[in-house]
C-alpha positions in Angstrom: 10.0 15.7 3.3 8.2 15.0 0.0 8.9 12.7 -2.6 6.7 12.4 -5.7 6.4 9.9 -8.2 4.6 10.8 -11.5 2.6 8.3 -13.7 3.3 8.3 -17.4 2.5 6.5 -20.5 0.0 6.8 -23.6 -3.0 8.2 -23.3 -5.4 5.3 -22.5 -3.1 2.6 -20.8 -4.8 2.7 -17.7 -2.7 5.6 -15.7 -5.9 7.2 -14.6 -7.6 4.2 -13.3 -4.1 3.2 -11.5 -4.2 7.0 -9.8 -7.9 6.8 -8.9 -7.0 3.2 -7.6 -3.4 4.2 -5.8 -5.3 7.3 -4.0 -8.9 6.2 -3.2 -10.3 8.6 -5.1 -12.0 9.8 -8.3 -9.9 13.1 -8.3 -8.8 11.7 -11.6 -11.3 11.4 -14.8 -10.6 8.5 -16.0 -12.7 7.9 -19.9 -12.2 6.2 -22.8 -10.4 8.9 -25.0 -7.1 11.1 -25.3 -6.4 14.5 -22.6 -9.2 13.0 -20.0 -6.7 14.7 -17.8 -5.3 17.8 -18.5 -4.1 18.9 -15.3 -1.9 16.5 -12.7 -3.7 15.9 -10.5 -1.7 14.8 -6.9 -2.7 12.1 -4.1 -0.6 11.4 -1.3 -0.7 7.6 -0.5 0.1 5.3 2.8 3.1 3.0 2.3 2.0 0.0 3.7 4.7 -1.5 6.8 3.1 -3.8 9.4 6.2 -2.9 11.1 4.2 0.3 12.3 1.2 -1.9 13.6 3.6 -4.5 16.0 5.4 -0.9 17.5 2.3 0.8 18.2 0.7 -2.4 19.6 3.5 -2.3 21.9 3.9 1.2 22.8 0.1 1.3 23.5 -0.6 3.9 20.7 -3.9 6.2 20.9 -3.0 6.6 16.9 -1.1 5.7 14.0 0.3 7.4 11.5 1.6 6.0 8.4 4.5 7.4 6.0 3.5 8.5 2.6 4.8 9.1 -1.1 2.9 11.4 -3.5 1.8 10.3 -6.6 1.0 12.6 -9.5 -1.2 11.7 -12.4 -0.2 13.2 -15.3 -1.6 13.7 -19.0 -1.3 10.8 -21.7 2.0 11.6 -23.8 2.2 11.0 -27.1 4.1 11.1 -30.4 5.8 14.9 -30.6 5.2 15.7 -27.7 8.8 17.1 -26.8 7.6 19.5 -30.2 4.4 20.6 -28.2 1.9 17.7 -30.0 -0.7 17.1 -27.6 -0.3 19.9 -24.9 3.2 18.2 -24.7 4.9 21.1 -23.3 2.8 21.5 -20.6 3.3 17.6 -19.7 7.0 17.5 -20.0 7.1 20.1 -17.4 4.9 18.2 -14.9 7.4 15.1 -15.5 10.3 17.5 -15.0 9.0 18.4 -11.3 8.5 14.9 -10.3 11.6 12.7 -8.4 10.6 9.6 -10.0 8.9 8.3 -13.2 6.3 5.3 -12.8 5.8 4.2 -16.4 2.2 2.8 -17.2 2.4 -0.2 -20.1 -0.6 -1.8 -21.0 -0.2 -5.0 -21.1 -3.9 -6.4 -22.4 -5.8 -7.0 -25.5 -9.6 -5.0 -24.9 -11.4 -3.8 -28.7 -13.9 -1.6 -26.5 -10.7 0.4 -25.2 -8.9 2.2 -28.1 -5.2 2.4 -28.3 -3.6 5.8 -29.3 -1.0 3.7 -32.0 -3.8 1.0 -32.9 -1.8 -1.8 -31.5 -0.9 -3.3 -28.2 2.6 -3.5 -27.6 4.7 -2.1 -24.5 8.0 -2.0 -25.7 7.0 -0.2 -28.9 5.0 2.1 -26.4 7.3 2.6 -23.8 10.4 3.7 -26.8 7.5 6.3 -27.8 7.3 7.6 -24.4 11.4 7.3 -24.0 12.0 9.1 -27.2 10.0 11.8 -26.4 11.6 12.4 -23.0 15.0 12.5 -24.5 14.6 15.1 -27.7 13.0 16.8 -24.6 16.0 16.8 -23.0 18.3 16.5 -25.8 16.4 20.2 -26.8 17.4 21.6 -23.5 21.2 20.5 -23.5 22.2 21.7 -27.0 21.1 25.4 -25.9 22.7 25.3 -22.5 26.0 23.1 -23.0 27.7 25.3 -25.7 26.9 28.1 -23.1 28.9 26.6 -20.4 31.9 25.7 -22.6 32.1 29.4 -23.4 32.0 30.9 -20.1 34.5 27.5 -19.2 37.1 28.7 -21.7 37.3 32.3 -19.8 38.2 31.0 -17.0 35.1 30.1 -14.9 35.2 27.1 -13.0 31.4 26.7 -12.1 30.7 26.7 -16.3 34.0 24.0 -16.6 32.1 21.5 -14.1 28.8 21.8 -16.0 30.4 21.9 -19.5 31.8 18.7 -18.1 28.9 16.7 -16.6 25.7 18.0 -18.9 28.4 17.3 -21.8 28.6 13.5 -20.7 24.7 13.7 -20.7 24.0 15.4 -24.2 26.6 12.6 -25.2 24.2 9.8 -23.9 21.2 11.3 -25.4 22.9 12.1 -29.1 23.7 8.0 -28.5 19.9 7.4 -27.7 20.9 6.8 -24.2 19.1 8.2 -21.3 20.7 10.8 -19.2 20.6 9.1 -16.1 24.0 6.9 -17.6 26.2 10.4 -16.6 28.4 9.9 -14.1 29.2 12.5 -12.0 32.9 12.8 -10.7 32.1 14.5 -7.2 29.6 16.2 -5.1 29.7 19.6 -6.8 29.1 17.9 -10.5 25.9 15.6 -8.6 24.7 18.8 -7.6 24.9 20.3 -10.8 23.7 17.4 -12.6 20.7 17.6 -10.3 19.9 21.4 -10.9 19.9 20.5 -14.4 16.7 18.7 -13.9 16.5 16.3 -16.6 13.8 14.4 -17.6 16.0 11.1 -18.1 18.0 11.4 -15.1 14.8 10.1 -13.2 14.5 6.3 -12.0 11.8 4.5 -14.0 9.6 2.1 -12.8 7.9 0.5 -14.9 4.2 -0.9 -14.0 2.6 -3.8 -16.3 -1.0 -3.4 -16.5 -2.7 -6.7 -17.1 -6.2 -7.6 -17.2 -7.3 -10.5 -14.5 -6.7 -13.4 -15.4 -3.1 -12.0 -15.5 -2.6 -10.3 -12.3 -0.3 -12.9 -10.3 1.7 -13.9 -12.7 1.3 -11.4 -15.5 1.6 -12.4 -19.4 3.7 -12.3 -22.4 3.3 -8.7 -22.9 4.7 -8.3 -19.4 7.5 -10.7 -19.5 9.2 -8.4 -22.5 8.1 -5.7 -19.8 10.8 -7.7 -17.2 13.4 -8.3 -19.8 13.5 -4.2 -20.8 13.8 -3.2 -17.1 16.4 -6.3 -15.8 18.2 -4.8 -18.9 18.4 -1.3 -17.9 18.8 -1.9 -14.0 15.0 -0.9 -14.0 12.1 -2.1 -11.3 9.0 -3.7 -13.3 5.3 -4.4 -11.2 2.2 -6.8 -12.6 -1.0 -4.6 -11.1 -4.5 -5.2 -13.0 -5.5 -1.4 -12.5 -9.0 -2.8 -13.1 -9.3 -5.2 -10.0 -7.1 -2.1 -8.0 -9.9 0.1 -8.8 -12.5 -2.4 -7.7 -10.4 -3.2 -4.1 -10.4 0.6 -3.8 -13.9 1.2 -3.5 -13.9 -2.3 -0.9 -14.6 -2.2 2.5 -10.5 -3.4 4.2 -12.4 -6.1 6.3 -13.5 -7.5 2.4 -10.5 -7.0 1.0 -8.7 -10.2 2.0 -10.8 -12.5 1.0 -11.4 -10.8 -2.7 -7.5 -10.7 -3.2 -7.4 -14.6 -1.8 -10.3 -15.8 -4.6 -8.0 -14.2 -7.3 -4.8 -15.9 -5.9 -3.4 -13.0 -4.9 -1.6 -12.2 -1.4 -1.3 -8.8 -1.7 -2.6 -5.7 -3.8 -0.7 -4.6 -7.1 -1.0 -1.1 -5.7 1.0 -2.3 -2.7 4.3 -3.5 -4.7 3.8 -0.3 -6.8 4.4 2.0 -4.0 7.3 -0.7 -1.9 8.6 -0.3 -6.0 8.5 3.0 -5.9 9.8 3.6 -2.2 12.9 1.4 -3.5 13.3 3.5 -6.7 13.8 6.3 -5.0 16.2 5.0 -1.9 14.0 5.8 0.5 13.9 4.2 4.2 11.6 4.4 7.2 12.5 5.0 11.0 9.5 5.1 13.8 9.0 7.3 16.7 6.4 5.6 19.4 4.7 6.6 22.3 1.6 6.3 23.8 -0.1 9.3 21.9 1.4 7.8 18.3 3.4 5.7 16.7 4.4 7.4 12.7 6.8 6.1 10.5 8.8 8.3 8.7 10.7 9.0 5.3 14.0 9.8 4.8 16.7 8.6 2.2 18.9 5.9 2.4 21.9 7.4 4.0 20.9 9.8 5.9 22.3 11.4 9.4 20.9 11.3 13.1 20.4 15.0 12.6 18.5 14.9 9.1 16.0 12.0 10.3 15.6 14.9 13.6 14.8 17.3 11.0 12.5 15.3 9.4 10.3 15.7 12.2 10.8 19.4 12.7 13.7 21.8 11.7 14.3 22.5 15.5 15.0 19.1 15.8 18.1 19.0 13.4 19.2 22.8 13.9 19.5 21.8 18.4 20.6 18.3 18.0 22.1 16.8 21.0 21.7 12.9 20.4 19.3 10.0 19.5 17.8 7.4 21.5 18.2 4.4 19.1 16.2 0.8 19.3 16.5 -1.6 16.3 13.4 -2.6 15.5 13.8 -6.4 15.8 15.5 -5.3 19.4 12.0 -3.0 20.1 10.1 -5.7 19.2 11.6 -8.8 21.1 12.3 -6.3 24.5 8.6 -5.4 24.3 8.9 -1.6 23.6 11.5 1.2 24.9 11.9 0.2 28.8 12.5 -3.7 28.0 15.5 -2.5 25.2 16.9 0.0 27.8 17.3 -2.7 30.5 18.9 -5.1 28.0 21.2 -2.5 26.8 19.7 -2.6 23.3 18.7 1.5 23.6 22.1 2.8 22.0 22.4 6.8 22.1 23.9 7.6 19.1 25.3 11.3 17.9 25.9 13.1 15.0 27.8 11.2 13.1 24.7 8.0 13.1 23.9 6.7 10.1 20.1 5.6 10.2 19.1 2.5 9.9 15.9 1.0 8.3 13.5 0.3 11.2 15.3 2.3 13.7 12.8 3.3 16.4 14.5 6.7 17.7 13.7 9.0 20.4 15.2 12.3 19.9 16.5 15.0 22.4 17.3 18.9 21.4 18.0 22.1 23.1 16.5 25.3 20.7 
């Protein structure tokens, strides 16, 4: 199962750098002027959960193997873009595929790096960014909601549930309000809303990027940063893509001790994707044995059989039950034969709703 989060923002706000930083790689150019990337480039990165290390310490583990979100770099916008300025139609699309938004601000006075509307200041940056996104969607709404109310008024009841819930949403956007307001009655006008693929429907995350002397407890610029998100029901990080960039190219066993100088406990990059695994209502569940221990993704709410088929479709489509140990129960039994003679090793069916940190063990007839 894949979940992608893509970074935005004005060209030269430090999106690149974060990437490079975020992946371990210089798969993205990052320079000093406007376009330096003109196609997305995509890195798939570890989501940190010392949860994993404690299971597989226990279950004797040959290997681990991590979860991981995908995060795809994508072009600078800029003012028009939702009219094609600056390759914008080819950048809205990239948003369009992604399932989340991570919203680059830069949040740091430099002269040597040039800003695309000759001033710092995030708010006014991320409204550019947010206009554009909505006349993008705005654009796509007005052709497509008049289209529906005319097949809706012969009769069709598929047209009546889209005139209804892409309505509420060209509503928002005529208002200046992002899509992502609508609120869909049932599960037929969710999945409607979702094939509709809106640009503002997307959860936003929105990551401050201070310089160093900023990076534990950011600055003014990233304090209005706060305010905008708390006001929204938004997630906001401080990360210095700058010293990110530098851990990345760090040996681990250095790492520590860099981060502890700066007064730091933990990287940037590290709240960026727990922020991001939030955004999306994502949760983990662990399988462990003595050839692995991997953590998994699934979304919040999600079934016994779904988690199964997470693994493998076989899994979900021959179902017969999980083997279920809470983690704190896996971890204070000593591993699966400890939780079975305590009676903490539930078998759970169908109808199981997993549970952050489950460690499950899953049987299936194909």
């Amino acid at each position: 199962m894949g979940f992608r989060c893509g970074i935005v923002g004005l060209p030269n706000v430090g999106k690149s750098t974060l990437f490079n930083a975020l992946t371990e790689t210089a798969a993205a150019q990052a320079a000093n002027y406007p376009f330096c990337t003109i196609e997305p480039n995509v890195g798939q990165v570890a989501v940190p959960d010392p949860r994993l290390d404690a299971i597989a310490a226990i279950a004797g583990s040959a290997k681990i193997v991590e979860t991981q979100l995908a995060f795809v770099d994508i072009a600078g916008l800029v003012r028009g873009a939702s009219k094609g300025e600056g390759l914008g139609n080819q950048f809205l699309a990239n948003i369009r595929e992604v399932d989340a938004i991570v919203h680059v601000l830069r949040c740091f006075e430099d002269g040597d790096v040039t800003h695309v509307e000759g001033k710092v200041d995030p708010i006014a940056d991320a409204e550019t960014v947010e206009t554009e996104l909505m006349l993008s969607d705005l654009e796509s709404l007005e052709k497509r909601v008049p289209a529906f109310q005319k097949k809706a008024a012969q009769g069709d009841k598929e047209a009546k549930a889209a005139a209804s819930v892409l309505g509420q949403a060209l509503d928002f956007l005529r208002e200046g309000q992002p899509a992502r307001l609508t609120k869909p009655k049932d599960e037929d006008e969710e999945r409607i809303f979702a094939q509709a693929q809106l640009i503002t429907a997307k959860p936003v995350l929105y990551v401050c990027n201070v310089d160093e002397g900023a990076a534990a407890e950011g600055n003014d610029l990233s304090a209005k940063v706060f305010a905008k998100a708390a006001s929204e029901g938004a997630k906001a990080v401080v990360v210095s893509a700058a010293i990110e960039a530098d851990i990345a190219t760090m040996a681990p066993e250095d790492r520590g001790d860099f981060l502890s100088d700066l007064g730091l406990t933990e990287t940037g990059l590290a709240r960026v994707i727990r922020a991001g695994y939030d955004l999306l209502h994502l949760l983990t569940f662990f399988t462990a044995g003595p050839k692995e221990a991997r953590a998994w993704t699934i979304e919040a709410g999600s079934k016994a059989p779904q988690a199964a088929g997470a693994i493998h479709s076989d899994f979900e489509r021959g179902f017969i039950r999980a083997e279920t140990i809470a983690y704190t129960d896996y971890v204070a039994c000593k591993g699966e034969a400890g939780a079975r003679e305590s009676g903490k090793l539930r078998s759970e069916g169908k109808d199981y709703v997993v549970h952050d940190g489950d460690v499950m063990l899953f049987r299936f007839n194909v």
